[in-house]
C-alpha positions as CSV (number, residue, x, y, z in Angstrom):
1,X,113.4,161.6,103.7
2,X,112.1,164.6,101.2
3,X,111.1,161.4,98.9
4,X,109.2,159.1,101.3
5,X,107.5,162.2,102.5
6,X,106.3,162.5,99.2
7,X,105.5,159.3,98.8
8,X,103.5,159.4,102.0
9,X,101.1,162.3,100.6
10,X,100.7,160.6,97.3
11,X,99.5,157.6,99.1
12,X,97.1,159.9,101.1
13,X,95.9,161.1,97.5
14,X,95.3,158.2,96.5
15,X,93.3,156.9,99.4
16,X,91.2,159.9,98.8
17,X,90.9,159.1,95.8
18,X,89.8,155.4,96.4
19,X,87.2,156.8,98.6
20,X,85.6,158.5,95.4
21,X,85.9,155.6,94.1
22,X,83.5,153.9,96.5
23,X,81.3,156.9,96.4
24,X,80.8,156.7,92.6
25,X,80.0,153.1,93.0
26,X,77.1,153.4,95.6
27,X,75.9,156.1,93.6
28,X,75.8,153.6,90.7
29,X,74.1,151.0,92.7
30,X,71.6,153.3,94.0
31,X,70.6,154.3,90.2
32,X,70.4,151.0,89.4
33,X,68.2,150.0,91.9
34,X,66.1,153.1,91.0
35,X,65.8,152.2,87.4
36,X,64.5,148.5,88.5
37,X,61.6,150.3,90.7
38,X,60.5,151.9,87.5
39,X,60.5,149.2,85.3
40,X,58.8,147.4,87.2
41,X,56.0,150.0,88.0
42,X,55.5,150.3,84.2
43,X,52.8,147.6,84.8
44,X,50.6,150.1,86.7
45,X,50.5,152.2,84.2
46,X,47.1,153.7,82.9
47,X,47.1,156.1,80.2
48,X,49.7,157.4,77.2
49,X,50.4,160.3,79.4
50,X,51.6,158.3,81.8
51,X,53.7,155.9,79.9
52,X,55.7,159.2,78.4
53,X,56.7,160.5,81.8
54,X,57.8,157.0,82.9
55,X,59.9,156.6,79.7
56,X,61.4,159.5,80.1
57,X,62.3,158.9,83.8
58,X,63.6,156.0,82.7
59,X,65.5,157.7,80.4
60,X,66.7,160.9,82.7
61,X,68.1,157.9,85.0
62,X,70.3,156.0,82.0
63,X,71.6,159.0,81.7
64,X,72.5,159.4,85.4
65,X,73.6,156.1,85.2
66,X,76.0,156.6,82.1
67,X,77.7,159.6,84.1
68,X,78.2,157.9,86.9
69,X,79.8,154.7,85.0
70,X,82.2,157.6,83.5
71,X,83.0,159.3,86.8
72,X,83.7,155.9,88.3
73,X,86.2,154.5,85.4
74,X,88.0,158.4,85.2
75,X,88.4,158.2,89.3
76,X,89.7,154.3,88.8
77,X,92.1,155.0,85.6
78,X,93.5,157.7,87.8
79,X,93.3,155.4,90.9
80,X,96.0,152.9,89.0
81,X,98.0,155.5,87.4
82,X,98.6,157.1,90.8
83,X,99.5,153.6,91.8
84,X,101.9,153.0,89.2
85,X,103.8,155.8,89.9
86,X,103.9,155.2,93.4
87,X,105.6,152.0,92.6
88,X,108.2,153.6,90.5
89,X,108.6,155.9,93.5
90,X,109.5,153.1,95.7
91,X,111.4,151.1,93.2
92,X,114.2,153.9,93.3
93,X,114.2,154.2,96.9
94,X,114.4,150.7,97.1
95,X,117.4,150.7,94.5
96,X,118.8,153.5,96.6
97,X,118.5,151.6,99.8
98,X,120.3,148.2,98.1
99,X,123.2,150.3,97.4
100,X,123.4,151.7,101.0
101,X,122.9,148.0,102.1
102,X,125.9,146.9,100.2
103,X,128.2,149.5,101.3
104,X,126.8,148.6,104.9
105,X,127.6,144.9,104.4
106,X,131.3,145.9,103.3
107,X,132.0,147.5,106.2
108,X,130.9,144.4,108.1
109,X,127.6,145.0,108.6
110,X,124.8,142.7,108.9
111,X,121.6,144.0,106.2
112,X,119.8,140.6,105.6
113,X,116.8,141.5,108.4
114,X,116.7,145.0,106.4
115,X,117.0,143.2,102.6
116,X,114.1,140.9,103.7
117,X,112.0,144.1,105.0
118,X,112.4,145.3,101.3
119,X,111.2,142.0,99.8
120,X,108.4,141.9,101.8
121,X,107.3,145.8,101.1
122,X,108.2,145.5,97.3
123,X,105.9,142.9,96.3
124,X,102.8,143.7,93.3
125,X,99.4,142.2,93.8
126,X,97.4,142.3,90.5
127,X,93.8,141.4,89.5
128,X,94.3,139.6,86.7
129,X,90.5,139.4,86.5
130,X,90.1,143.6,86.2
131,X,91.5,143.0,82.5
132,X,90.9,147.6,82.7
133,X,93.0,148.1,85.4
134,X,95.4,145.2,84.7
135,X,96.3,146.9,81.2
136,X,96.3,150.2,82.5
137,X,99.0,148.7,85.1
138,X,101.4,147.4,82.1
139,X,100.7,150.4,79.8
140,X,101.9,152.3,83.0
141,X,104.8,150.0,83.7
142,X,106.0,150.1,80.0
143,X,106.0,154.0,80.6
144,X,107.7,154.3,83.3
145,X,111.2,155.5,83.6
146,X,112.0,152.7,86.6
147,X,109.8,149.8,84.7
148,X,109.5,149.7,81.4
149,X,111.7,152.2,79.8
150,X,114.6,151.5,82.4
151,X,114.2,147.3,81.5
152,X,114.0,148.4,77.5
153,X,117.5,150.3,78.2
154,X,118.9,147.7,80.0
155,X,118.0,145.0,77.7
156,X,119.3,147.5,75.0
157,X,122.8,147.5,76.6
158,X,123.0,144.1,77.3
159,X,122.3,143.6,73.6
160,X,125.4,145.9,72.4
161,X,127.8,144.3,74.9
162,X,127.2,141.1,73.8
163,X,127.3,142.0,70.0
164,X,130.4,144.2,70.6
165,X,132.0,141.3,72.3
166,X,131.5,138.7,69.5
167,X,133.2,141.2,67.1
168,X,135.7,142.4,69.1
169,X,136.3,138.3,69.8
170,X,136.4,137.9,66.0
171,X,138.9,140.4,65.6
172,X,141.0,139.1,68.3
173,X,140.8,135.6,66.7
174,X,142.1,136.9,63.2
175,X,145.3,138.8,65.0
176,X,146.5,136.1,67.1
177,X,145.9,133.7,64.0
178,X,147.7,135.9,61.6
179,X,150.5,136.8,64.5
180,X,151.2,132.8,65.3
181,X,151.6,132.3,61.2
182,X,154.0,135.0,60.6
183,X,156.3,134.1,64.1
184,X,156.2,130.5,62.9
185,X,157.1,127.3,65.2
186,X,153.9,127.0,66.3
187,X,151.9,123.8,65.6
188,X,148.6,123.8,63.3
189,X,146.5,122.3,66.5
190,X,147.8,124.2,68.9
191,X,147.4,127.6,67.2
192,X,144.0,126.5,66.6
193,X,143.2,126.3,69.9
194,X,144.8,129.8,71.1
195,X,142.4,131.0,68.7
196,X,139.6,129.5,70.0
197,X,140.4,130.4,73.2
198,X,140.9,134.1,72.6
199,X,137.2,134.1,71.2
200,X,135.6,132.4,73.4
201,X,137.2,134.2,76.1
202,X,136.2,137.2,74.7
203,X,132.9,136.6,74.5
204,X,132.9,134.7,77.9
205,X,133.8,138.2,79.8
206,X,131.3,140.0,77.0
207,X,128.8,138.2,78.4
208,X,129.8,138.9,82.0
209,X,129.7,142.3,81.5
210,X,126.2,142.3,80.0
211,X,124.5,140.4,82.6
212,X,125.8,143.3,85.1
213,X,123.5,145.6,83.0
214,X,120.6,143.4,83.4
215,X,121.2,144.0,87.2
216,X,122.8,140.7,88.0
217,X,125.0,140.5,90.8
218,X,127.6,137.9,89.3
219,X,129.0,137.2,92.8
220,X,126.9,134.1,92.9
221,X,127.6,133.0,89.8
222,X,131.1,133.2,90.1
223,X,130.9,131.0,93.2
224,X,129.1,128.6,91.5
225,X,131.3,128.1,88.8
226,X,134.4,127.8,91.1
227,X,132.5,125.6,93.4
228,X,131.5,123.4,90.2
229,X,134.8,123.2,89.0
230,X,136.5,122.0,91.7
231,X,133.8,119.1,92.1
232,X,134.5,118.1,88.2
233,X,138.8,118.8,88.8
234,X,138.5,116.2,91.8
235,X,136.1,113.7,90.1
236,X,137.8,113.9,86.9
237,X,141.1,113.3,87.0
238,X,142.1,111.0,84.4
239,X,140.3,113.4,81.8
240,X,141.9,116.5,83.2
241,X,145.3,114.3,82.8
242,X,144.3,113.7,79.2
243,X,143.3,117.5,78.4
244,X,147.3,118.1,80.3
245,X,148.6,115.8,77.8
246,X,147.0,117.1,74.9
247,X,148.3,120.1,75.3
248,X,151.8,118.9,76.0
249,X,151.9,117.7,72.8
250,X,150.2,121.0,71.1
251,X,153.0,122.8,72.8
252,X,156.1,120.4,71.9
253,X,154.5,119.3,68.7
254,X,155.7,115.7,67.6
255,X,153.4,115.2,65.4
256,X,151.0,117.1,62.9
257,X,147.5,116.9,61.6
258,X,148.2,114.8,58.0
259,X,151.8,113.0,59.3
260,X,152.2,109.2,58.9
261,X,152.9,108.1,62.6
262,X,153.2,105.2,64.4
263,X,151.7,105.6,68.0
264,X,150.5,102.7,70.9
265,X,151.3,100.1,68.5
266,X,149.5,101.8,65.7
267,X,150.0,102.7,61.9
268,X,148.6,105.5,60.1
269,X,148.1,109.2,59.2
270,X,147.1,112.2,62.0
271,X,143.3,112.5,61.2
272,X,143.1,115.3,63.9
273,X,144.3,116.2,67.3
274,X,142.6,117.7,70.6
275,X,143.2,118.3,74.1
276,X,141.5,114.9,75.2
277,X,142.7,112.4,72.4
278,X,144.3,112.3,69.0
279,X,142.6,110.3,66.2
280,X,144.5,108.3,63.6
281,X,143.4,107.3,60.5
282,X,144.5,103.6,59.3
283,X,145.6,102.3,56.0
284,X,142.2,101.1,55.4
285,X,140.4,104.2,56.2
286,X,139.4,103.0,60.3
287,X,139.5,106.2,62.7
288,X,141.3,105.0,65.6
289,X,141.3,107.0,69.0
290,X,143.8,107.2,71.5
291,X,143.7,109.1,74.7
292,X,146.4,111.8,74.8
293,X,147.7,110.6,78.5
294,X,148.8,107.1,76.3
295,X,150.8,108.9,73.5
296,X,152.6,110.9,75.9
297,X,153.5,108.0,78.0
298,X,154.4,106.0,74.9
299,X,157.3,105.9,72.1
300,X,156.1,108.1,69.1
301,X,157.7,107.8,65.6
302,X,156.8,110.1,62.8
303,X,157.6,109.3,59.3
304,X,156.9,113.1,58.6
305,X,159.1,114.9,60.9
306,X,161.4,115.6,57.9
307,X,161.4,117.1,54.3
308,X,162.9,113.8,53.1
309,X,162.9,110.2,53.5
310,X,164.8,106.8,52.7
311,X,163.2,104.1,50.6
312,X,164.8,101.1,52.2
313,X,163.8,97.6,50.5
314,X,165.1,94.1,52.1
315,X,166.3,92.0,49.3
316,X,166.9,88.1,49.0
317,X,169.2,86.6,46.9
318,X,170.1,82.9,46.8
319,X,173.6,81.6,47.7
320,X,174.5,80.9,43.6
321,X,173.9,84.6,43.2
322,X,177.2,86.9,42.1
323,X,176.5,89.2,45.1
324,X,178.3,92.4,43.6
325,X,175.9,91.9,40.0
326,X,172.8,91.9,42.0
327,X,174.1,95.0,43.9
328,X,175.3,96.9,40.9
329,X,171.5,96.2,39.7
330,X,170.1,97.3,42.4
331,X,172.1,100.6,42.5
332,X,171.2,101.4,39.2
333,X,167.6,100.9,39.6
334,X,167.5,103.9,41.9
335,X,169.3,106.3,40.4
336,X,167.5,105.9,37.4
337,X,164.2,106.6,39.2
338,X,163.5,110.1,38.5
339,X,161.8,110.6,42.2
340,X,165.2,109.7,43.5
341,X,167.3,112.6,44.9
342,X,171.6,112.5,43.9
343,X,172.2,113.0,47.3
344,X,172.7,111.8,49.5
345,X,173.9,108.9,46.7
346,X,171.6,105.3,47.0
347,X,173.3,102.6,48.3
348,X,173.3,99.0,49.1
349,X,174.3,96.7,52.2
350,X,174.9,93.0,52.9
351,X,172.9,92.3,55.9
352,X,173.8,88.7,57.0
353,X,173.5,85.0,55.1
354,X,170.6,83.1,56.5
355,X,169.7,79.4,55.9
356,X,168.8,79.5,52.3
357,X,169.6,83.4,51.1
358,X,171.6,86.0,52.1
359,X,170.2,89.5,52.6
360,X,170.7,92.4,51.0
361,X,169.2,96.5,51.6
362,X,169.3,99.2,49.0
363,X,167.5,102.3,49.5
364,X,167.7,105.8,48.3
365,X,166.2,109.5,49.9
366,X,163.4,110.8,48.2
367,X,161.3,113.6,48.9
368,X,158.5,112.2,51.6
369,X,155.5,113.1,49.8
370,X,156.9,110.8,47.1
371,X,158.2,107.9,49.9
372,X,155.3,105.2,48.6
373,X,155.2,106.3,45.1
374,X,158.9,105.7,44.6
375,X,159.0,102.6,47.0
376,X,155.9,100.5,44.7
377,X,157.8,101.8,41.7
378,X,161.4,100.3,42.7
379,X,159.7,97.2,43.9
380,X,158.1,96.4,40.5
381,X,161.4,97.2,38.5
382,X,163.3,94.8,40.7
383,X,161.1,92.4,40.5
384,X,161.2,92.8,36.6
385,X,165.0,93.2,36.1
386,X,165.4,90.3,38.3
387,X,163.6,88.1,35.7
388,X,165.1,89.9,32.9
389,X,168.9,88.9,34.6
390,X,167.8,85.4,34.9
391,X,168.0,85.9,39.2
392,X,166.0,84.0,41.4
393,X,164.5,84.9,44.6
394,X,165.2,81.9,47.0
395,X,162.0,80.6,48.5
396,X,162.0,77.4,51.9
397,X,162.9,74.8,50.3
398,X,162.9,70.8,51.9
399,X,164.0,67.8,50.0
400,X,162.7,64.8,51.7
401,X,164.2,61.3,50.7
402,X,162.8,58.1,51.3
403,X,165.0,54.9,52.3
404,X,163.3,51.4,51.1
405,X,164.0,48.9,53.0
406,X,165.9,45.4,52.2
């Protein structure tokens, strides 16, 4: 009360004021008109003498005229200053009031009738065509410890909050990264994205926080977002079952970003993986794309999964062959290969006799960056001892024969 009693006398000041105002400005209009009755009597004039006293009536009333022009623009510079802080004045009572509006509305209370009063009383009318008084009105605002200089603080702290956040976020990103490395058992892709997460988390509720020192009530914006996601959960379903399934897979891991794999009925190496779909690239260098909800649904086998892998090559040998040679050849062919691990041992295998060959599989384990290196090599050494030994590879065969007729 103390405060809007104030604020009442400075208003009454300021009226006074105003009235001065007025009073300077019908003076100034009175001169004016007196200086145009002279000028224009200087056409009656008959002698030197007389032209002297006129110019320096003339003169005496520029000068009048120049005072009054001063008088006027002090009383009206202090006319918008007065103003200014007025505002000020009920921009902190207005701020007061919010706060005992909110407190009033937690307890149940109903404060929109009052909150529109406030809107209504708040509002700044300026004469964008007074460029004097409109300057004087910013320069004022700038000044001001509830315009200018509270806005420049505000902005300030907003500022900090959302730098500290992105470094703080940073930080946080290089822990967990370093923490998931050292415990281990955690896929590339899915530590990739607790990282991410932690960042942009971080920065998410950085940002939060800052807009509070900007003065907005996140309430609204809260609601929005929760109304907006349930709209995009509902309408989006088979997407959200894809971003499910992606991380499924992050968490259990069959797979890995660089693996040879063969997923849906495709053949290739893990190109990269994400919550929505996992991309594969083919043996000719295609990107193929497959949603993750189709993986997870399907029968996965990963060439990768393991340290080491077995070269297995399907061999055929004609029915004229000595069966137990061609083996012995075959065996020795991989255990010379230097790729080749001792153990376990390679070995060979009589599959079944077909119509015009009988199959045969020798492999060996290698290490399984080495699987295609040592399978191309083994293939081309059989191939050449074969021809060396003299032993065919049966290919179809038909003999036709023709009957003449007697």
């Amino acid at each position: 009360l103390a405060k809007a009693q104030e604020a009442v006398e400075e208003a009454v000041e300021v009226k006074k004021q105003s009235e001065g105002t007025e009073e300077a400005t019908q003076n100034l209009e009175v001169v004016a008109e007196a200086i145009e009755d002279e000028a224009s009597n200087t056409d009656n004039i008959n002698s030197q003498q007389e032209l002297v006293e006129k110019e320096k009536q003339l003169e005496a009333l520029s000068q009048k005229l120049e005072d009054s022009s001063e008088v006027a623009s002090e009383v009206k510079t202090k006319l918008v200053v007065d103003v200014t802080e007025l505002q000020q004045q009920q921009t902190a009572l207005a701020d007061r009031f919010d706060t005992v509006l909110d407190e009033f509305e937690s307890k149940g209370g109903k404060a929109e009738s009052f909150r529109q009063y406030v809107e209504s009383v708040s509002g700044v009318e300026i004469d964008v065509s007074d460029t004097e008084g409109l300057w004087l009105r910013i320069a004022g605002w700038l000044k001001s410890e509830e315009g200018g200089l509270r806005w420049g603080k505000n902005i300030g702290i907003f500022s900090a909050i959302v730098a500290t956040s992105v470094i703080v976020a940073a930080i946080l990103g290089f822990v967990t990264n370093r923490s998931l490395r050292i415990v281990g058992g955690v896929s590339d892709p899915l530590r990739q994205l607790l990282v991410r997460t932690v960042w942009q988390a971080t920065v998410g509720v950085g940002v939060l926080l800052a807009l509070t020192a900007l003065e907005i009530n996140l309430a609204p914006i809260l609601a929005l977002v929760g109304g907006t996601s349930f709209i995009l959960a509902f309408a989006l379903q088979t997407n959200i079952g894809n971003l499910a399934s992606g991380l499924m897979i992050m968490i259990y891991s069959p797979f890995n970003v660089g693996d040879e794999v063969e997923l849906c009925g495709t053949s290739g190496y893990i190109d990269s993986i994400s919550l929505p779909h996992t991309k594969i690239k083919g043996w000719t260098g295609q990107i193929i794309t497959i949603p993750n909800n189709s993986i997870l649904s399907s029968v996965v086998v990963n060439h990768s999964a393991r340290d080491t892998r077995r070269v297995s090559l399907q061999i055929r040998v004609g029915y004229n062959e000595n069966l137990s040679k061609v083996e012995q050849l075959l065996l020795d062919i991989f255990k010379s290969h230097s790729l080749v691990l001792e153990e376990p041992r390679p070995s060979t295998f009589a599959w079944k006799f077909e119509e015009y060959f009988v199959d045969l599989y020798v492999g060996g384990w290698t290490k399984t960056s080495d699987y295609w290196q040592v399978y191309n090599e083994t293939l081309h050494q059989i191939k050449e001892r074969f021809a060396q030994e003299g032993i065919s590879i049966p290919i179809p065969q038909k003999d036709i024969r023709v009957q003449e007729s007697t």
